[in-house]
C-alpha positions in Angstrom: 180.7 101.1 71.0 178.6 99.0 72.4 174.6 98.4 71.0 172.6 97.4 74.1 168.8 95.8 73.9 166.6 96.4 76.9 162.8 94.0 77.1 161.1 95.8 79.3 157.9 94.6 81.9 155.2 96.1 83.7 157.1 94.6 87.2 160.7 94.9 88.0 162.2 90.9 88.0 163.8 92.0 91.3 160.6 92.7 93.2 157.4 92.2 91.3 157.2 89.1 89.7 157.5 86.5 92.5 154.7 83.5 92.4 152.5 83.9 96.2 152.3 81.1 98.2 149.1 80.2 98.6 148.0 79.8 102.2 145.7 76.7 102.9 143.3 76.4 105.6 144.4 73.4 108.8 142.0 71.1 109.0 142.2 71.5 112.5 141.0 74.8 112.4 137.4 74.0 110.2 137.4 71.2 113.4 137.5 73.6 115.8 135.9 76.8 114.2 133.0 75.0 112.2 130.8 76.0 109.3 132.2 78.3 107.0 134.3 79.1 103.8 137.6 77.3 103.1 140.8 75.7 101.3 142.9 73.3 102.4 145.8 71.0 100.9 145.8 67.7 102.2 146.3 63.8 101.4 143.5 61.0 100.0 143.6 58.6 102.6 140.4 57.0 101.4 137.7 56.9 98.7 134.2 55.4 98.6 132.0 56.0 95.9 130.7 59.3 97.0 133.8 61.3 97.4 136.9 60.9 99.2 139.0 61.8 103.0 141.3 64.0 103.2 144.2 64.4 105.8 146.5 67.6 106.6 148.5 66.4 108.8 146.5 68.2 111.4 143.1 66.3 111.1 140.5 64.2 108.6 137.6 65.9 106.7 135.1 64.5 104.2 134.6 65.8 100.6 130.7 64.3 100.1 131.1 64.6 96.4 128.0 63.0 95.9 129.5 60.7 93.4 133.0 59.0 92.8 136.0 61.6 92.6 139.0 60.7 90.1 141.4 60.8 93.2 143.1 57.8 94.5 144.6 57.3 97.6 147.6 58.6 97.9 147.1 61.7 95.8 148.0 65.2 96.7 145.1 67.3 96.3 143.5 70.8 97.4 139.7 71.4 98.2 138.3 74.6 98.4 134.6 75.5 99.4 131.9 75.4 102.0 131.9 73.2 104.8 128.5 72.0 106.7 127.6 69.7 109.5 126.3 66.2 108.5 126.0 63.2 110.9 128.1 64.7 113.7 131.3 65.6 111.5 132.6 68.3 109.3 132.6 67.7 105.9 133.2 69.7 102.1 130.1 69.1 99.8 129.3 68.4 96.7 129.2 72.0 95.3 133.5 72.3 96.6 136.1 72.4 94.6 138.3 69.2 94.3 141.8 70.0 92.6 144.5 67.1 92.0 147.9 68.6 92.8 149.9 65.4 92.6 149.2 61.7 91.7 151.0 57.9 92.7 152.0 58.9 95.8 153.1 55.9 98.1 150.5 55.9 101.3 150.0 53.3 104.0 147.3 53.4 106.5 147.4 53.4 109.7 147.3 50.3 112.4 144.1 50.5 112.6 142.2 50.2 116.2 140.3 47.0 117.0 136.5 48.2 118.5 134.7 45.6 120.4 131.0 46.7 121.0 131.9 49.0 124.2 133.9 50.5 122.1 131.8 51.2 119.2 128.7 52.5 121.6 130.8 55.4 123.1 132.5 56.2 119.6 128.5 56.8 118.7 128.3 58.7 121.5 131.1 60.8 120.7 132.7 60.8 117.1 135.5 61.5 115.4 137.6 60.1 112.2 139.4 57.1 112.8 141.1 54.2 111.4 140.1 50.8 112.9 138.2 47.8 112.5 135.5 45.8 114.0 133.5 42.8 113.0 130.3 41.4 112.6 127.8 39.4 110.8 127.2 40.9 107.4 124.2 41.7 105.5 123.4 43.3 102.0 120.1 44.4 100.9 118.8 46.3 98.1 118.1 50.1 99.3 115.3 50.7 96.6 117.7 53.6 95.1 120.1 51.9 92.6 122.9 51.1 95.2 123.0 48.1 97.9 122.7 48.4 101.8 126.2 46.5 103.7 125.0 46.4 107.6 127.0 44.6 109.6 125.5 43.2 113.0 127.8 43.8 115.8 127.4 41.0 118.5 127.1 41.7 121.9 125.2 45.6 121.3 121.9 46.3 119.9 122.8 49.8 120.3 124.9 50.1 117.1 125.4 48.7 113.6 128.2 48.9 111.5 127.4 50.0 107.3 130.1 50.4 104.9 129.2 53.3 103.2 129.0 53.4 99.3 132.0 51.0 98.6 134.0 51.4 95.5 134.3 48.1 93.0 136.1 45.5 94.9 136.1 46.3 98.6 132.8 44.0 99.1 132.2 40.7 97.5 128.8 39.6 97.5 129.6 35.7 98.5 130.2 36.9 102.1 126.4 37.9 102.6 125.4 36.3 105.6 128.6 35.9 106.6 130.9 36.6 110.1 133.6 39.2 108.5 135.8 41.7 109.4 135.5 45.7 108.1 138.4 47.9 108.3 138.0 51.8 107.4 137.7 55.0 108.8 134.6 56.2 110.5 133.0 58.7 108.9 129.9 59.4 110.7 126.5 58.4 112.8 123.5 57.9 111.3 120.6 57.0 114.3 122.5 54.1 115.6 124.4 53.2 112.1 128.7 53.2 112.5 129.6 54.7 108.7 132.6 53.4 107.6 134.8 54.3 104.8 136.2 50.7 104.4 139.4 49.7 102.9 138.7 46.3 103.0 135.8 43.6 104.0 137.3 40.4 104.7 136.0 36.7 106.1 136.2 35.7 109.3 135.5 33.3 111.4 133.0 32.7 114.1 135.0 34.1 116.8 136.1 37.2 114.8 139.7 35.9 113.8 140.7 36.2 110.1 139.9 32.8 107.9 142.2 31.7 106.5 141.9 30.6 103.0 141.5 27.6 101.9 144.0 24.8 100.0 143.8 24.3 96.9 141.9 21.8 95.4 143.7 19.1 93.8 147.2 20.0 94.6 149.7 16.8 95.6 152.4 17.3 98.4 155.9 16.7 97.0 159.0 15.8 99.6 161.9 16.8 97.9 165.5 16.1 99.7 168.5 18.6 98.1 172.5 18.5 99.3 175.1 20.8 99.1 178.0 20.0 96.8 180.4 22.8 97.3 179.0 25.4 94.8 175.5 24.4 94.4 172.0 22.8 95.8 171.4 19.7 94.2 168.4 17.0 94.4 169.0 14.0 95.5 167.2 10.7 95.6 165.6 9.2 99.8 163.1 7.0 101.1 161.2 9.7 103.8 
């Protein structure tokens, strides 16, 4: 005899109860098609201190949070809502949904492209996201609106200016007002003749656009030191250099 105990469901295991995969919108699609309703999947590859860029593998798109998101670069994350037109790209606002999927993911940028001036006026002229760099003279300004202005003057062009857009903590340090530097980030829009940048970093440079190098440290001695090779070991030994 043999007592047998059945647990019954609503779905058979063998057919009903298998999770649906979710289908996610390409960002190349919301490029192509425009305004409308959607979800995709993608990568942080940046952040500023209004929302965050997200990549698919297929293309970039803005989530214009309106204030700073708790994703990092790196992070895995899906984004579901309406999409608008705002200063010649495609972007999520701040009425989207922004779900972290995955967290400390390893991410490294691109190389990104070096613009000279020529190159700047036609990426106004005809934008899209992309990773480079450019540099100028740097200035910050109080907007009036509880956040500061970072223009950057772009020799050589009165028809553009660079501005870092809402940098988190850290990316800008004030000491360089005034100063040549060099802004790397992703472009993010057009504003009348302002280059948006997403920027990664803000560094010095120097007159001619070249990274400066930093300076040594103050009060540090220079020490010759002469070592030989006994057999099993490195070993100091004593010369007149």
């Amino acid at each position: 005899v043999v007592l047998v105990n059945y647990e019954y469901a609503e779905n058979d295991p063998a057919t009903g109860n298998e999770e649906v995969e979710v289908k996610y919108d390409a960002i190349s699609d919301i490029l192509e098609n425009g305004v409308g309703e959607y979800e995709v999947k993608g990568t942080v590859v940046g952040t500023y201190a209004r929302g965050c860029l997200i990549n698919d593998g297929t293309g970039y798109i803005l989530y214009y949070a309106n204030a700073q998101t708790e994703a990092k670069v790196g992070d895995v994350v899906t984004l579901s809502g309406s999409v608008t037109e705002r200063y010649g790209f495609y972007q999520f606002g701040n009425t989207s949904t922004l779900t972290i999927v995955s967290t400390g993911q390893q991410f490294t940028h691109p190389t990104p492209r070096t613009l000279n001036a020529t190159d700047m006026d036609a990426m106004i002229a005809a934008p899209k996201v992309e990773y480079v760099s450019y540099n100028g003279t740097l200035s910050i300004s109080d907007s009036g609106k509880g956040y500061n202005y970072y223009n950057i003057t772009i020799h050589d062009t009165a028809k553009v200016m660079g501005s870092v857009q809402y940098p988190v903590e850290g990316i800008v340090d004030t000491a360089l007002n005034g100063q040549q530097v060099i802004v790397t980030g992703y472009f993010i829009g057009v504003s009348g003749k302002y280059f948006n940048t997403m920027a990664t970093s803000v560094t010095a440079a120097d007159a001619a656009g070249a990274p400066r190098r930093a300076a040594a440290t103050a009060n540090t001695t220079s020490v010759l030191a002469l070592y030989q090779w006994d057999g099993t070991a490195w070993k100091a030994i004593d010369a007149d250099v």
